[in-house]
Short mmCIF file of the C-alpha atoms (twelve columns), coordinates in Angstrom:
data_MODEL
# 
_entry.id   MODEL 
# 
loop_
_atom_site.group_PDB 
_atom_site.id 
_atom_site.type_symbol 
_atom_site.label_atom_id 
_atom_site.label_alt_id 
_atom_site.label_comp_id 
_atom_site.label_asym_id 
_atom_site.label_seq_id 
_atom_site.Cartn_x 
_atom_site.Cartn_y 
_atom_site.Cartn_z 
_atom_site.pdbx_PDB_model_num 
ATOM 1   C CA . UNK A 1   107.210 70.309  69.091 1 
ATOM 2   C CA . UNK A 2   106.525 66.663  67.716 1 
ATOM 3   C CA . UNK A 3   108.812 65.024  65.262 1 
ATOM 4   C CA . UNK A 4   106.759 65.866  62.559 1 
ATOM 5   C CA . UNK A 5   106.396 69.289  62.834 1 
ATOM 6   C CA . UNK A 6   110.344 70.292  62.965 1 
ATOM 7   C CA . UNK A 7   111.083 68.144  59.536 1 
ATOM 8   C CA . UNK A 8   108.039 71.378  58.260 1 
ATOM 9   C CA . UNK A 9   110.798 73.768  59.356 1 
ATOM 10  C CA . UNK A 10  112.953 75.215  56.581 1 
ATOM 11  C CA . UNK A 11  115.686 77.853  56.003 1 
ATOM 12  C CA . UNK A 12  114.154 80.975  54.326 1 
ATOM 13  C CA . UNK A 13  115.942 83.234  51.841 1 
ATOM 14  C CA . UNK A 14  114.617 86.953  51.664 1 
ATOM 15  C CA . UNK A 15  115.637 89.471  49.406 1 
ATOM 16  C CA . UNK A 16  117.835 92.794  49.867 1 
ATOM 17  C CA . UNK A 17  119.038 95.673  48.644 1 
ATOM 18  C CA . UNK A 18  122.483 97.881  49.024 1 
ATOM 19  C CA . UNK A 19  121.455 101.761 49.692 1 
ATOM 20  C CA . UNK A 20  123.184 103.722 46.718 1 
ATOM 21  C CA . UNK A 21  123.128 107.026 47.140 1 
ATOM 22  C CA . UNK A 22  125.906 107.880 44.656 1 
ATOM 23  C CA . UNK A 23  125.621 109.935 41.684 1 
ATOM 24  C CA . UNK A 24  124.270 112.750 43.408 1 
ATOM 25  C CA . UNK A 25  120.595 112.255 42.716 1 
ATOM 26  C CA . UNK A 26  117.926 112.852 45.831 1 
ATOM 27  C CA . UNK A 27  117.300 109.001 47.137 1 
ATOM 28  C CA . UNK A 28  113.340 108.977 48.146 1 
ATOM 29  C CA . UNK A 29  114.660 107.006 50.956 1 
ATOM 30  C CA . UNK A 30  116.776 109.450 52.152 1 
ATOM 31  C CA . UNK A 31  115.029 112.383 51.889 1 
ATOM 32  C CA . UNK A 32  112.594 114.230 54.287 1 
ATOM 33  C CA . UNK A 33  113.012 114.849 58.171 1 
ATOM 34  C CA . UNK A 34  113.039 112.174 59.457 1 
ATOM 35  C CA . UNK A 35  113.487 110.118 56.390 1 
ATOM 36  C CA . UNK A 36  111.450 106.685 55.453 1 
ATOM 37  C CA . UNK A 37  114.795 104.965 56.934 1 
ATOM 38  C CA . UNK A 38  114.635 106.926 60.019 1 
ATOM 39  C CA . UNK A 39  110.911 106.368 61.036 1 
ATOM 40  C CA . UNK A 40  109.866 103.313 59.276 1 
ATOM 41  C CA . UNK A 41  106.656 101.501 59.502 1 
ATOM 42  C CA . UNK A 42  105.708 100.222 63.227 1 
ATOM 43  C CA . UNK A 43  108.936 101.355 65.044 1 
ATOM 44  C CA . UNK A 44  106.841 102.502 67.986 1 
ATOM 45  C CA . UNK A 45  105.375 99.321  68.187 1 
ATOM 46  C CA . UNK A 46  108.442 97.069  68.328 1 
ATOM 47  C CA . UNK A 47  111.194 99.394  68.521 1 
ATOM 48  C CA . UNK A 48  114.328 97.711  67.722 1 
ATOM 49  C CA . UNK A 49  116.966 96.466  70.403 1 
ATOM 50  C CA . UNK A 50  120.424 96.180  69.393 1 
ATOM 51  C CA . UNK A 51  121.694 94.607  72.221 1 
ATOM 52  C CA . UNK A 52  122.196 91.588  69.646 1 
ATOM 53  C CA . UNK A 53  125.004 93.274  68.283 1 
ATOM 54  C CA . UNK A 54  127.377 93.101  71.593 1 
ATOM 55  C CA . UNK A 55  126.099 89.916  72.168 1 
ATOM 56  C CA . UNK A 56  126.147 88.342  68.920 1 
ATOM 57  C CA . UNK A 57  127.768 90.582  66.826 1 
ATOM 58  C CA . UNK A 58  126.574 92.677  63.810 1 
ATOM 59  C CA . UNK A 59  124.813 91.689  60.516 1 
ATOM 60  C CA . UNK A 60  127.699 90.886  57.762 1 
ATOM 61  C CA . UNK A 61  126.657 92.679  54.917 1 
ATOM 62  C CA . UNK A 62  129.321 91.214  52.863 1 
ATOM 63  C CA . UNK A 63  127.831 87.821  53.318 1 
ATOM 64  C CA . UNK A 64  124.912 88.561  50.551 1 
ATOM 65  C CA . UNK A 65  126.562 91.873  48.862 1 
ATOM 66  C CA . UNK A 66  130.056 91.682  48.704 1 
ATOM 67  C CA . UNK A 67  130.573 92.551  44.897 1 
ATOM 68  C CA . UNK A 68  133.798 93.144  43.122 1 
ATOM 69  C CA . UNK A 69  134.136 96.788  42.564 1 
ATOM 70  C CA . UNK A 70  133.654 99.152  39.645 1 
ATOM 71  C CA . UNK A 71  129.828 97.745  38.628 1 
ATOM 72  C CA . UNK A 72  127.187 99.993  38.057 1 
ATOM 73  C CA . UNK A 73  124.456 98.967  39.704 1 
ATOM 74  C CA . UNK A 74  126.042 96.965  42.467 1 
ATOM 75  C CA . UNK A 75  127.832 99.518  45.166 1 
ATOM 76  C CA . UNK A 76  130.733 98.136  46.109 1 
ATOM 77  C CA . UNK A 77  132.112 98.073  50.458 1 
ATOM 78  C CA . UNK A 78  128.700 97.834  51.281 1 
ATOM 79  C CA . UNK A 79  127.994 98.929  54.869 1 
ATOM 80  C CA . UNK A 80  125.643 97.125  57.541 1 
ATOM 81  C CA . UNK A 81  123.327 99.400  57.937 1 
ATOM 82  C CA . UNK A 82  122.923 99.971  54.287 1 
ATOM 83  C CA . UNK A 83  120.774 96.104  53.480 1 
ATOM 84  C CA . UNK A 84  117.346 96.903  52.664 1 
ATOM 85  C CA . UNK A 85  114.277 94.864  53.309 1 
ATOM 86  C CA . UNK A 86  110.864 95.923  51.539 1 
ATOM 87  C CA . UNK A 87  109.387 92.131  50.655 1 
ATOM 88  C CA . UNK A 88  108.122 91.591  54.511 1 
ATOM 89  C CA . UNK A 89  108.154 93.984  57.672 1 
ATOM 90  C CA . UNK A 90  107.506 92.693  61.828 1 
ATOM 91  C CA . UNK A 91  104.078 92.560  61.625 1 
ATOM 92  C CA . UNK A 92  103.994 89.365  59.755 1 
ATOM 93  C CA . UNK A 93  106.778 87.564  62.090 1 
ATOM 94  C CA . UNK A 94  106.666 85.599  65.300 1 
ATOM 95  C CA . UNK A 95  109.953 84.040  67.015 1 
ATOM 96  C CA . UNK A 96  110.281 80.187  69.120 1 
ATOM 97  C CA . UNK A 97  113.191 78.861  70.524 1 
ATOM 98  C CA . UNK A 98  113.378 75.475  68.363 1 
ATOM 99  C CA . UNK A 99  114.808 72.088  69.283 1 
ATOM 100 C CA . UNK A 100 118.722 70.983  68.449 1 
ATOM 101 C CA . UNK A 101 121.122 73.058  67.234 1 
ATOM 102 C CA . UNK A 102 118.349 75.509  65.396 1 
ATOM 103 C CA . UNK A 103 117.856 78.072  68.272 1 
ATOM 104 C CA . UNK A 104 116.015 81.000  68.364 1 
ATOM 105 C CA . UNK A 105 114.691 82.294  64.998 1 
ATOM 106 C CA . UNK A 106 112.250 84.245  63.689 1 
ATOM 107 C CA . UNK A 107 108.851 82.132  61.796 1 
ATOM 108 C CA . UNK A 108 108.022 83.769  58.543 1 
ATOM 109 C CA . UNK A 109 104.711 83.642  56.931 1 
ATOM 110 C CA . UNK A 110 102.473 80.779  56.577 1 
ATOM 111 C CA . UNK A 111 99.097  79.534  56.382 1 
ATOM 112 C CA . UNK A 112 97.111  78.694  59.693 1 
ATOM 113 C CA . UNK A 113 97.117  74.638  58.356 1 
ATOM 114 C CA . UNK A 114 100.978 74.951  58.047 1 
ATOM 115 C CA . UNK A 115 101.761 76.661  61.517 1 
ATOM 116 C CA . UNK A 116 103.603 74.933  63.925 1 
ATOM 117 C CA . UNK A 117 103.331 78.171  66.636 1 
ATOM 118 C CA . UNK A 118 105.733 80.871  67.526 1 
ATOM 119 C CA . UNK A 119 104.974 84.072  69.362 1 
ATOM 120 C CA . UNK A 120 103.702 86.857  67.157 1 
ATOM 121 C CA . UNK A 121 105.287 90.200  66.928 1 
ATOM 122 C CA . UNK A 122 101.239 91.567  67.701 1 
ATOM 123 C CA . UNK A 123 100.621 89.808  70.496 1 
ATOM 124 C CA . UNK A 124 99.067  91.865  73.579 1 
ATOM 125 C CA . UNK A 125 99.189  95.010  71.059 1 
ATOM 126 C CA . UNK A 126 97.798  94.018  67.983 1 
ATOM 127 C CA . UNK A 127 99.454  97.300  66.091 1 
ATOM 128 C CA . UNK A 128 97.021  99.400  67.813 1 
ATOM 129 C CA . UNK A 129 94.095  98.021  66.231 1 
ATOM 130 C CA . UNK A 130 92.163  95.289  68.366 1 
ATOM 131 C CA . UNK A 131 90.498  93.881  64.675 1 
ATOM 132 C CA . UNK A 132 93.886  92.612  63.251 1 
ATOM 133 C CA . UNK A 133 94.987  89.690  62.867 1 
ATOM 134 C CA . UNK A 134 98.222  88.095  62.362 1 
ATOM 135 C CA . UNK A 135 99.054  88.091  58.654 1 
ATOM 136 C CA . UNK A 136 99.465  84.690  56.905 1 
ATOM 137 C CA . UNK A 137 99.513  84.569  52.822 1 
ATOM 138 C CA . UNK A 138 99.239  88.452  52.037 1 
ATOM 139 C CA . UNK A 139 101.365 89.024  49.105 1 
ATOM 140 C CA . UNK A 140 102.576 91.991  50.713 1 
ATOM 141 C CA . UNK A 141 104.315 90.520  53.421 1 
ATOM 142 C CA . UNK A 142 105.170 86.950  52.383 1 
ATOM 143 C CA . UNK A 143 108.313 87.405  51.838 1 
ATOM 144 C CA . UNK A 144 109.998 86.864  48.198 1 
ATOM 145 C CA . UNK A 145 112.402 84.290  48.471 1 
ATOM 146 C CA . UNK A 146 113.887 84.073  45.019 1 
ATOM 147 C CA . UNK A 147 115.070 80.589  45.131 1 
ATOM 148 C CA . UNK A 148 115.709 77.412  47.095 1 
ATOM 149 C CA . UNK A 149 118.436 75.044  48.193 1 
ATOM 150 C CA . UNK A 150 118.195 71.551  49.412 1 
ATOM 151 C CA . UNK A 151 120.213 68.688  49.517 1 
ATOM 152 C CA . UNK A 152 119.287 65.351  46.926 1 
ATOM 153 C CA . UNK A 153 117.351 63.268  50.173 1 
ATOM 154 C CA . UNK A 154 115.674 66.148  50.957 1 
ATOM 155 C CA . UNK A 155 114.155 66.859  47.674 1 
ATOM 156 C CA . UNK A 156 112.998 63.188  47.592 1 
ATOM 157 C CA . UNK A 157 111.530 64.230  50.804 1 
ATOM 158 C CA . UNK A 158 109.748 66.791  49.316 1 
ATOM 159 C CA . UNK A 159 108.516 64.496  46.661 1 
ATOM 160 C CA . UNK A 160 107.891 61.016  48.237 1 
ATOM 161 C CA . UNK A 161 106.579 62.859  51.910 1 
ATOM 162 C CA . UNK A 162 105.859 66.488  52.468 1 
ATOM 163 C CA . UNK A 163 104.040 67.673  49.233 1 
ATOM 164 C CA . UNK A 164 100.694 66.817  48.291 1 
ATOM 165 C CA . UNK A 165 100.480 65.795  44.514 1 
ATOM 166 C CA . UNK A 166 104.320 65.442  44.851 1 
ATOM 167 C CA . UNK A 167 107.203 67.783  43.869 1 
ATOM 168 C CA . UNK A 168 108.526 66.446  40.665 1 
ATOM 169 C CA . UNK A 169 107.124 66.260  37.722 1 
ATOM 170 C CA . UNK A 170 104.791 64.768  35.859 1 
ATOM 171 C CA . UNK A 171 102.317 67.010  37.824 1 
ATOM 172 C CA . UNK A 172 99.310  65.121  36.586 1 
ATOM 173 C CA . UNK A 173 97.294  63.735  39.982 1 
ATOM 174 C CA . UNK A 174 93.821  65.199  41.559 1 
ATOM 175 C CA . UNK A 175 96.320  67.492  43.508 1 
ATOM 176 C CA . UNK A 176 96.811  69.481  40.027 1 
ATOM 177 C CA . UNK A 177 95.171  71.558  37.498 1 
ATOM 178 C CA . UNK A 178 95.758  71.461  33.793 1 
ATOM 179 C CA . UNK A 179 99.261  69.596  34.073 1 
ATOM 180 C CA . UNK A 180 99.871  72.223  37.120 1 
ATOM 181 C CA . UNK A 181 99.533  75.299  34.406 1 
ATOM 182 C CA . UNK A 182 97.109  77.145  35.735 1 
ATOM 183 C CA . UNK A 183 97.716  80.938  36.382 1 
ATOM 184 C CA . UNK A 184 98.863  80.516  40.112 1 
ATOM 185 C CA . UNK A 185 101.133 77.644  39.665 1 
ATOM 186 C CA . UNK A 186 102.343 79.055  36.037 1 
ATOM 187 C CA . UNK A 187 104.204 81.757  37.908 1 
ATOM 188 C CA . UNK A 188 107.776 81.936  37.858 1 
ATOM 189 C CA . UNK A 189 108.216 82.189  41.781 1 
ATOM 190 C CA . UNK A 190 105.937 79.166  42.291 1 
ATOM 191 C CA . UNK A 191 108.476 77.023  40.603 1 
ATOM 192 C CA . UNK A 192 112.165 78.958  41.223 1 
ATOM 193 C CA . UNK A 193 111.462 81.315  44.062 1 
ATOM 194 C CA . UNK A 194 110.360 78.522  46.871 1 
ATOM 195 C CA . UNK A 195 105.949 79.346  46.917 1 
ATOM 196 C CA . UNK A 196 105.499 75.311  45.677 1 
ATOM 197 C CA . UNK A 197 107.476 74.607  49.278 1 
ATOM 198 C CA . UNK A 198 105.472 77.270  51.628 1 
ATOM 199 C CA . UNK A 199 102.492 77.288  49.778 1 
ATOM 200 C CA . UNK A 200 101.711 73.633  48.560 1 
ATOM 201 C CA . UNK A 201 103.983 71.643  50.738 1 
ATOM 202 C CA . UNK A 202 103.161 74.023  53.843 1 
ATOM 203 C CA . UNK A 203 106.638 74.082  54.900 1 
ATOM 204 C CA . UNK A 204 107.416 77.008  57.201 1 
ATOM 205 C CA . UNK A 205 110.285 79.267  56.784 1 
ATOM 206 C CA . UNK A 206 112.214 80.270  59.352 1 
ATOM 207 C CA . UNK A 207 115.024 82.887  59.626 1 
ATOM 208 C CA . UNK A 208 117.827 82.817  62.065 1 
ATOM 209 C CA . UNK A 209 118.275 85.329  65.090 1 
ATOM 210 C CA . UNK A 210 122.208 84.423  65.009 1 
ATOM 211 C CA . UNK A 211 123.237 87.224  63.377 1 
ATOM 212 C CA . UNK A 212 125.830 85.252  61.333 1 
ATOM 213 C CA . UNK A 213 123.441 82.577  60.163 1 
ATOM 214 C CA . UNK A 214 120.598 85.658  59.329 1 
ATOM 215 C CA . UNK A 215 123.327 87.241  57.036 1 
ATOM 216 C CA . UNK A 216 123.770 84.323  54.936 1 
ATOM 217 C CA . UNK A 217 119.619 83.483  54.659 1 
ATOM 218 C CA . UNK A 218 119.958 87.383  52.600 1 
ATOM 219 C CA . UNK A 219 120.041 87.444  48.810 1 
ATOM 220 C CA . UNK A 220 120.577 89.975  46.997 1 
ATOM 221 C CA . UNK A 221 118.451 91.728  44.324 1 
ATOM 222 C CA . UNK A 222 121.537 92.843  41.974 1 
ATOM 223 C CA . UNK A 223 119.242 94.993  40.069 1 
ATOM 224 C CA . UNK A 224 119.466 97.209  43.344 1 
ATOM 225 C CA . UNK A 225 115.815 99.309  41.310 1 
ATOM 226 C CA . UNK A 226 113.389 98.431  43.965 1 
ATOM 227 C CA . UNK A 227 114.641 100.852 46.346 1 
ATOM 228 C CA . UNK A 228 113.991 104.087 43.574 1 
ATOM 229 C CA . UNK A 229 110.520 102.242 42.501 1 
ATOM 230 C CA . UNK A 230 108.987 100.560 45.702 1 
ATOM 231 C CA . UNK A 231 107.253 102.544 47.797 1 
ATOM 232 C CA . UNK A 232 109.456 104.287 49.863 1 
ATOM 233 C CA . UNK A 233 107.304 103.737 53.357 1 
ATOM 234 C CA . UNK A 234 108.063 99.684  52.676 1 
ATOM 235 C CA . UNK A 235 111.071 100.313 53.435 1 
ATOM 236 C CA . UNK A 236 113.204 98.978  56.871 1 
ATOM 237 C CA . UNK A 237 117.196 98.369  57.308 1 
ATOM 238 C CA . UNK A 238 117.983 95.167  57.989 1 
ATOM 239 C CA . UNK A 239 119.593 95.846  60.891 1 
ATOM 240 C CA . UNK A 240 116.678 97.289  62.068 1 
ATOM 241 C CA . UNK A 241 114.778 94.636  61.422 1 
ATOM 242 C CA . UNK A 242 116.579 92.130  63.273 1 
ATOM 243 C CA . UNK A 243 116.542 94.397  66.123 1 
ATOM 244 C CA . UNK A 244 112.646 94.047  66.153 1 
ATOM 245 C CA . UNK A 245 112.894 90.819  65.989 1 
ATOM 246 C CA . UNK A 246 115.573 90.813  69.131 1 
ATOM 247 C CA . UNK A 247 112.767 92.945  70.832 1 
ATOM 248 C CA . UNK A 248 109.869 90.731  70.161 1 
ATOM 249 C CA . UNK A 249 112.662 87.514  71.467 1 
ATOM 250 C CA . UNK A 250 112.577 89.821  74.515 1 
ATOM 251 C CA . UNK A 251 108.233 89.719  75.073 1 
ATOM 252 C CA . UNK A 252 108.709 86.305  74.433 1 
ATOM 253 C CA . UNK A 253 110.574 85.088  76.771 1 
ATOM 254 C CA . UNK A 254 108.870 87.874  79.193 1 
ATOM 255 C CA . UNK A 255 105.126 86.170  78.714 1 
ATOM 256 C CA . UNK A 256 106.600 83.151  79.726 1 
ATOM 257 C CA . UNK A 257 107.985 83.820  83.155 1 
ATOM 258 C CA . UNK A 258 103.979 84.820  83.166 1 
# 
């Protein structure tokens, strides 16, 4: 990995749900036999490994969701297995071992200019259908961040480096479109929810297989609606997810002993 290639890498932020089942209403997600939670979308492809949590140690759910008691929406003591991911699923991931202190982690969606390579969660399977591809910018799947962080230097970075057209305003070069108002730069999670860095700049998000670091990389959606108005089949626990992604880690690192 060149020099230039690890200042693309970037933090991602993904969004999540507590499971509230109170109030003694059916939960679509918990209903049926087996339920959505129970056999979820492309389990028998990459089952999930769990080995990460005597090794690591679990997902800390109250790293995103710990919320005082006694609010309606928000359960409160939430448990590990209850953080919900619906935004993105395995098929759209691939994992590397990066450089310095970074590690393994997992490489979220981006477009095939942007890449910088990690092993897809299809490869040598392809999901049971030899036509598909990995996924890059399907809306589906990207992956809502809902926000951003960076430090002053790196959003001059941003600016003065990494994006073309810039970062700041004024957004009035060849790079954009009607003083960057057009419809697909108008939209709210262009500007606050991190597409201007994965989308224009072609940074690539990255999620952490440390267990500790992934907890903190979750935000969560206090609404807590999508899981009574999403599709229920979108549907994955988080620490299910990060078990697929423990179990792709594991092809990895198989396909390279050859």
């Amino acid at each position: 990995m060149t020099a230039a290639e690890l200042r693309r890498l970037w933090p991602g932020f993904v969004r999540t749900e507590v499971l509230d089942a109170r109030g003694g209403e059916p939960h679509q997600l918990l209903s049926g036999a087996p339920s959505p939670l129970d056999r979820y979308k492309w389990m028998d492809d990459v089952p999930p490994s769990f080995e990460y949590e005597k090794t690591h140690g679990p997902i800390d759910p109250n790293a995103c969701c710990g919320v005082p008691p006694g609010r309606a929406r928000t359960p409160p003591h939430p448990r590990k297995d209850d953080l919900l991911l619906w935004e993105t699923d395995v098929s759209a991931m691939g994992v590397r071992r990066y450089p310095g202190g970074v590690g393994w982690a997992a490489a979220m969606t981006v477009e095939d200019r942007a890449d910088v390579g990690s092993y897809w969660s299809g490869e040598g399977h392809g999901y049971g259908d030899p036509a598909m591809k990995r996924p890059r910018r399907v809306n589906s799947l990207i992956g809502q961040q809902a926000g951003w962080m960076a430090s002053r230097s790196q959003v001059l970075y941003f600016h003065e480096h990494a994006c073309p057209g810039g970062f700041l305003p004024p957004f009035d070069g060849n790079e954009w479109v009607n003083d960057s108002l057009q419809t697909r730069n108008g939209a709210v999670e262009f500007w606050s929810g991190g597409y201007q860095l994965f989308g224009k700049c072609y940074f690539n998000r990255i999620l952490s297989l440390d267990p500790k670091r992934f907890s903190r990389q979750l935000l969560y959606h206090a609404s807590n609606n999508k899981q009574r108005t999403v599709s229920r089949g979108k549907f994955v626990r988080y620490t299910h997810f990060l078990g697929q992604l423990y179990t792709v880690k594991e092809r990895a690192l198989r396909s390279l002993m050859g």
